[in-house]
N, C-alpha and C positions, 0 to 999 in steps of 0.2 A: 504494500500500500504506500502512495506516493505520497508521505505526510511532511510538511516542513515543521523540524524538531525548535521545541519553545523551552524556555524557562520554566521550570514548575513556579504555580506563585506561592507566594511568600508566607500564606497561611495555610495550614494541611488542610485538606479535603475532610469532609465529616468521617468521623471517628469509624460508622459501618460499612463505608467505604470502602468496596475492594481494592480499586484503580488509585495507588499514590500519586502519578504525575496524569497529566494528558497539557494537550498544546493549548497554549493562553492565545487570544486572539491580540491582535495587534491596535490599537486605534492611534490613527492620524488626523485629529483633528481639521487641519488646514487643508486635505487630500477629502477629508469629507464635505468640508463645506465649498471645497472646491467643483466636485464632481455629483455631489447630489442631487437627483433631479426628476422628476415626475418618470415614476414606471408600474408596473405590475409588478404583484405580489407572486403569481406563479404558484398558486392553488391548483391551477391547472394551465394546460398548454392546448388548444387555443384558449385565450381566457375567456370570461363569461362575457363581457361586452363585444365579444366574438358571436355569441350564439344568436341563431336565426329564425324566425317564425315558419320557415320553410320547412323545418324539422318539429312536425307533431309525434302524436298520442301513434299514429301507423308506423312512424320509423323508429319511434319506442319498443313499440310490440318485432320489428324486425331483429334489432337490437338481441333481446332477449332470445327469440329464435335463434341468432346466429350464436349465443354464448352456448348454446343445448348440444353443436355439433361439437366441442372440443371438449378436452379431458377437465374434470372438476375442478370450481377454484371458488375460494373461501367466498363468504360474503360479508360487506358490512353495513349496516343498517343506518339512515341518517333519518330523525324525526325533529319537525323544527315546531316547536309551541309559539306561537307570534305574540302571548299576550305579555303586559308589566302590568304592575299595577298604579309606577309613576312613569314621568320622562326623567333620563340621565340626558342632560344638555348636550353632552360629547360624543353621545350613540347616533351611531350609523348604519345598525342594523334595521332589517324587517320585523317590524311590529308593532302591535296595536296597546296604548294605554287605556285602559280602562279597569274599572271597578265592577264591572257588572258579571256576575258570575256564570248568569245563565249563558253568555258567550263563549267559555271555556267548555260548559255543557256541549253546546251545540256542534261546533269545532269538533270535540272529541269523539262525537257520533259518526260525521264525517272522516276522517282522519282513521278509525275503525277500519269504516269501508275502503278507505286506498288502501291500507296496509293487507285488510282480507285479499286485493284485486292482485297486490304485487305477490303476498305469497303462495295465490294462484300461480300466477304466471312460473315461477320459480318451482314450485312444488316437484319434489323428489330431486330436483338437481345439488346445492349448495346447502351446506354449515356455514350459517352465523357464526363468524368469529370476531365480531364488532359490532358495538352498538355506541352512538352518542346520542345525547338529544339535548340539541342546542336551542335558543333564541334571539329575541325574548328571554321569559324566564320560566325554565319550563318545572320550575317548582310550583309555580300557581295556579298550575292542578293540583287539587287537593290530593291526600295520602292516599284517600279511596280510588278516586280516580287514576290516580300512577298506577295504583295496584290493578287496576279492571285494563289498564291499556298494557302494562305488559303481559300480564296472565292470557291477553287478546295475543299480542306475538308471540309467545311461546306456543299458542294454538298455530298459526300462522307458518311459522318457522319453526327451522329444526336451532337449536341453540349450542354450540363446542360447551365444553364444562368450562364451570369457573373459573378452574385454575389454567384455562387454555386461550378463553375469553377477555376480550376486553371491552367493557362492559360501563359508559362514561356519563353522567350527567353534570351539568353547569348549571351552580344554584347561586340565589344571590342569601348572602350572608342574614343579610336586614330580614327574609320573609322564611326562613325554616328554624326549628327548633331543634334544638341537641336530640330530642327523639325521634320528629321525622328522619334528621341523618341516617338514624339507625334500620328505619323502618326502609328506606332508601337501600339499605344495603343488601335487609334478608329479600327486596323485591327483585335483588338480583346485580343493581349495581356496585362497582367494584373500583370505579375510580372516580373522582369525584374533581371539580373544577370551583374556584371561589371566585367571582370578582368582586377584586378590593378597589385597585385603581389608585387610590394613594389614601395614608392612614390622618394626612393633614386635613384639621377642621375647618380651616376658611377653603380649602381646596374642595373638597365635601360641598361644604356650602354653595363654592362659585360653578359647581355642576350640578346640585339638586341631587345630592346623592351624600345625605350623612350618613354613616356609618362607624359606630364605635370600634376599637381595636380590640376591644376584650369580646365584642359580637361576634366576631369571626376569628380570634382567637377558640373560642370556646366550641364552634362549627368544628373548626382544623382537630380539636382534641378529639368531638365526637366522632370526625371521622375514623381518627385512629383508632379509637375505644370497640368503635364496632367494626372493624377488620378490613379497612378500604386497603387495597394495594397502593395507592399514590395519591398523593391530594397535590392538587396544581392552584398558582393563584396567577391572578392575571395583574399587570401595571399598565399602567397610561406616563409616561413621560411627557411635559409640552402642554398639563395641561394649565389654566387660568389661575392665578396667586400662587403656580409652583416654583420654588425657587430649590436654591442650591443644598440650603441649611435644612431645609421641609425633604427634599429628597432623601437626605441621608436618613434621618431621623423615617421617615417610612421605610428603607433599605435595612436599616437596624432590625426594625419591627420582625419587619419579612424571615431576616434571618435566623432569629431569636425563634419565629413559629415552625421552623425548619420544613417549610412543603418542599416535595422530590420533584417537580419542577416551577420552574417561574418562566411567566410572558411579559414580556417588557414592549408595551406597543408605543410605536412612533402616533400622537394623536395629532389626526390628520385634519385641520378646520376646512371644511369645505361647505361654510354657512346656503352657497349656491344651491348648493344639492339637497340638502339637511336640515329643516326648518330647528328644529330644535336648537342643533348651533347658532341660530341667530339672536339666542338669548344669553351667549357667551360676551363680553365686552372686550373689543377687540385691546382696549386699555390695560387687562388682567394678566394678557399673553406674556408669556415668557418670549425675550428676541431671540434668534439662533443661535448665538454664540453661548447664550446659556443651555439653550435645549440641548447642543453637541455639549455642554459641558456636564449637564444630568447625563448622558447618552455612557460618556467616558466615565461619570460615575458609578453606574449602573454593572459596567463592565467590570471595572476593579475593587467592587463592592462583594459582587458575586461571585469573581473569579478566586478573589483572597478566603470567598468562605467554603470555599470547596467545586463548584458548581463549572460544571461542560457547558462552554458557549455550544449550542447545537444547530443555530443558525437564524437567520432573519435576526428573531425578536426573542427565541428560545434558550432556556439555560434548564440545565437538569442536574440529577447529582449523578453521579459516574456511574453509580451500581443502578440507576433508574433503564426501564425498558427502551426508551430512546435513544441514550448513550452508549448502552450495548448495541441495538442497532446500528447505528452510526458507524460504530469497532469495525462489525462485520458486514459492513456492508448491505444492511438491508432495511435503511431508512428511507420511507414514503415518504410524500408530497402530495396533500390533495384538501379536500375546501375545508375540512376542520385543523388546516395545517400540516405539522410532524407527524408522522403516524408510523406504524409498526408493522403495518399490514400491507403493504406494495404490491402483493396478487389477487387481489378482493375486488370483484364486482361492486361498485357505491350504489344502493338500491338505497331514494331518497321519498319520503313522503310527507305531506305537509305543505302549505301555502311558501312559494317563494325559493324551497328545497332544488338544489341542484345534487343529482347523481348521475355517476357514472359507468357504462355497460358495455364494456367489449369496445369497440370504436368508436363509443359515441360519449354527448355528455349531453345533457337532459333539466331545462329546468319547469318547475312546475308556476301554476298561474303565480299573480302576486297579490290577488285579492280576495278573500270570503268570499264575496258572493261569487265570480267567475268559478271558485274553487267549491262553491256548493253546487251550482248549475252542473257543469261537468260531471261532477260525482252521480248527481242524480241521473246524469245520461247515462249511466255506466261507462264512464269512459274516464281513464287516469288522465289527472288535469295539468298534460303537459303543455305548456305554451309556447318554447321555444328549443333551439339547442344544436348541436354543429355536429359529424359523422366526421372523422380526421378521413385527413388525407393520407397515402403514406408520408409524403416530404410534413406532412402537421406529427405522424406519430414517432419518425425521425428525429423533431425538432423537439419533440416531447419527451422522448430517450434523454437528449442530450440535456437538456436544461433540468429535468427531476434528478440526473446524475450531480450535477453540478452544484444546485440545491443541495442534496439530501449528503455529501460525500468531499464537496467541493475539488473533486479534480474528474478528468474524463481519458480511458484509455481512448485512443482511436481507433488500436486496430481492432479492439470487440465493438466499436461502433459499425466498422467495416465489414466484420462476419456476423454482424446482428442486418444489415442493410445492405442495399446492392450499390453503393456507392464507392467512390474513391476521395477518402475525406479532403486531400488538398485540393482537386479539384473541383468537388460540391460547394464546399466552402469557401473559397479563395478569397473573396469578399470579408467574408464573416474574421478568417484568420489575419486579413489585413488591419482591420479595425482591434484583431486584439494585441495588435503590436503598440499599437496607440496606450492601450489599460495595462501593457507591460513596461512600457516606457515608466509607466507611473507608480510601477511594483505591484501593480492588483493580481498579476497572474503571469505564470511562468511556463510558454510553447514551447515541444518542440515535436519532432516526428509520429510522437507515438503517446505522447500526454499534454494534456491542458493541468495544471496546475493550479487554483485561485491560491496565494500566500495568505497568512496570516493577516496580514494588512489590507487586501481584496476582502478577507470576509464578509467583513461588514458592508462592502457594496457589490454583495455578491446578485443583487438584483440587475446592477450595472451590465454585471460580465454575464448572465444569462439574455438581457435586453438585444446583446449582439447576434442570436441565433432566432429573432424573437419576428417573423417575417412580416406582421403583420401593423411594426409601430412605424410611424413617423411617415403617414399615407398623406399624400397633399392634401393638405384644406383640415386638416383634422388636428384642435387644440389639446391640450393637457385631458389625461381621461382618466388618468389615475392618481396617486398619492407619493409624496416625495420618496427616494429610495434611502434617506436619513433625515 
């Protein structure tokens, strides 16, 4: 493995730690604010602002047909709950605020019926070896309710055991009790996600999202009390009253609660798109030079306390399933981010859900009622989605490799594809002479290399294989790459 060797840092790695050293990632300040600039996250390849209304609900059902001819391969489940019960001012997700209950009723009646249609469709092919359920917040179904919709997929679907499973929910701290956790857990899940976003009270405040530190300290305990395999918390860097002194002081926190992994998200304001950010005061913002300077704390706050940069926005602890992944070589890429599972059909259900099936990627309506109309047709409420090309599953290889691994051989590109890589690329390889000049990455006949100091703009060095940016007439479509 083609790894460039780093200093171990300066603080051991947590004590249950197998792994003493692994490589520290590099940050260059003046290289980032240099080169940072509007790209895809590379969830997937084509991205979703790719996908087309051309591809319905018929090239779904193809899709699935065509995964029936070839030999078995795991599956993993995506169900998304759209509802909250407030707005978070920074959220850029799909979903609906409200208080009214019989909404979550209704929904889940629905939501039923797509999951009974998909594990039709599937029926006797795949093992479930994944489940997450994202939003929204998909704890605001109640305890009964969680329990009636999974005891529904387990009818549905076949499920791998426990200890073979990875089995994920994202709660928010503020609306479960130390006993739901638990209840959470005998219903079968196993890993569990918090977002904190930062432990500062005017920061809280200037998002509409307080939260005390001993609330979701006390969540993080009952995870562990009732037998979760990993508890993840999520951060926001960048965002309104955060400064340098508030950062630390929530970095403390984090680590003192010891979750086996952390998300460190770039917050992106794009009040354009996002009504809710329009209640943010553009006066509040931190300016860039402090954000890279949270960025560069974030990194040597984590790295000193033990914690594997694992890429974009991710850190784990060394013995976590990611970080082992990573080792050997078989860390995914796909819309709930890192993942463990890189041979798994994405079978997605829920308002707004994108999955993905053999060649294709698939998303469904974005609104209730579109999303009940459809259901009542019997028909899965796909709305849009793109069928790769080979040169799109090519360019897909290459960028989940570089993502998930950060270096690319060529020549198993070359017996994966009928290609001749200098020649396919010639273009692509000239521009990366440009991101080598600058130390992000290191060619030559037979590896692509990203360094240490690449890492962190490793959105950059995928951007160059990426066919589809920088079309005439077409402005900024995504979020800065720092």
């Amino acid at each position: 493995m083609h790894v460039e060797a780093q200093a171990a840092p300066s603080a051991p790695p947590p004590a249950q730690s197998p792994i003493a050293f692994h490589p520290v990632v590099e940050f260059d300040g003046d290289l980032l604010a240099r080169l940072g600039k509007s790209g895809p996250r590379y969830t997937s390849y084509p991205t979703a602002d790719r996908f087309s209304a051309d591809f319905g609900y018929r090239d779904y059902l193809h899709a699935v047909a065509g995964v029936r001819t070839r030999a078995k391969r795991p599956l993993s489940l995506y169900l998304h709950i759209p509802f909250c019960e407030s707005v978070c001012y920074y959220c850029a997700c799909n979903k609906i605020v409200t208080k009214r209950r019989d909404k979550a009723a209704t929904y889940l009646a629905y939501l039923k019926r797509e999951v009974e249609m998909q594990g039709l469709l599937f029926a006797g092919m795949n093992e479930v070896e994944q489940l997450h359920f994202g939003g929204g917040t998909p704890t605001y179904l109640t305890d009964a309710q969680m329990g009636e919709l999974m005891a529904h997929l387990r009818r549905c679907f076949t499920f791998a055991p426990d200890e073979r499973g990875e089995y994920s929910i994202e709660v928010d701290p503020r609306t479960v009790s130390v006993e739901r956790v638990h209840s959470l857990r005998r219903q079968g899940f196993n890993r569990i996600s918090l977002g904190v976003q930062d432990f500062d009270r005017e920061v809280q405040k200037a998002v509409n999202r307080v939260q005390p530190q001993a609330e979701t300290v006390a969540i993080i305990g009952a995870a562990r009390a009732a037998g979760f395999r990993s508890v993840s918390i999520d951060l926001i860097y960048g965002l309104p009253k955060q400064t340098l002194a508030s950062m630390a002081r929530t970095l403390d926190q984090v680590v003192k609660a010891g979750p086996d992994r952390i998300s460190v998200y770039h917050y992106a304001h794009m009040p354009h798109l996002f009504k809710p950010q329009r209640r943010i005061l553009q006066a509040d913002m931190p300016d860039s030079d402090t954000k890279l300077a949270m960025l560069q704390l974030c990194i040597e706050r984590l790295g000193a306390a033990g914690y594997v940069y694992i890429g974009m926005d991710h850190f784990a602890r060394p013995d976590d399933d990611l970080a082992v992944a990573q080792r050997q070589g078989r860390l995914h890429r796909n819309f709930q981010g890192y993942s463990t599972h890189a041979d798994a059909d994405l079978v997605a259900c829920g308002v707004s859900s994108i999955g993905a099936v053999g060649a294709t990627y698939s998303q469904n309506v974005k609104t209730l009622d579109e999303y009940y109309e459809l259901i009542d047709r019997n028909e899965l409420p796909v709305q849009r989605g793109i069928r790769l090309s080979m040169d799109d599953a090519l360019r897909r290889a290459i960028i989940q490799q570089l993502m998930c691994q950060f270096e690319l051989s060529i020549p198993a590109i070359e017996q994966a594809f009928p290609i001749v890589f200098a020649h396919h690329f010639a273009g692509e390889l000239a521009a990366l002479r440009a991101l080598q000049d600058d130390g992000l990455v290191q060619v030559d006949p037979e590896w692509i290399i990203v360094t240490m100091k690449g890492r962190l703009l490793i959105r950059n060095v995928c951007m160059v294989f990426d066919r589809y940016l920088a079309r005439p007439g077409e402005g900024p479509r995504h979020s800065q790459t720092v």
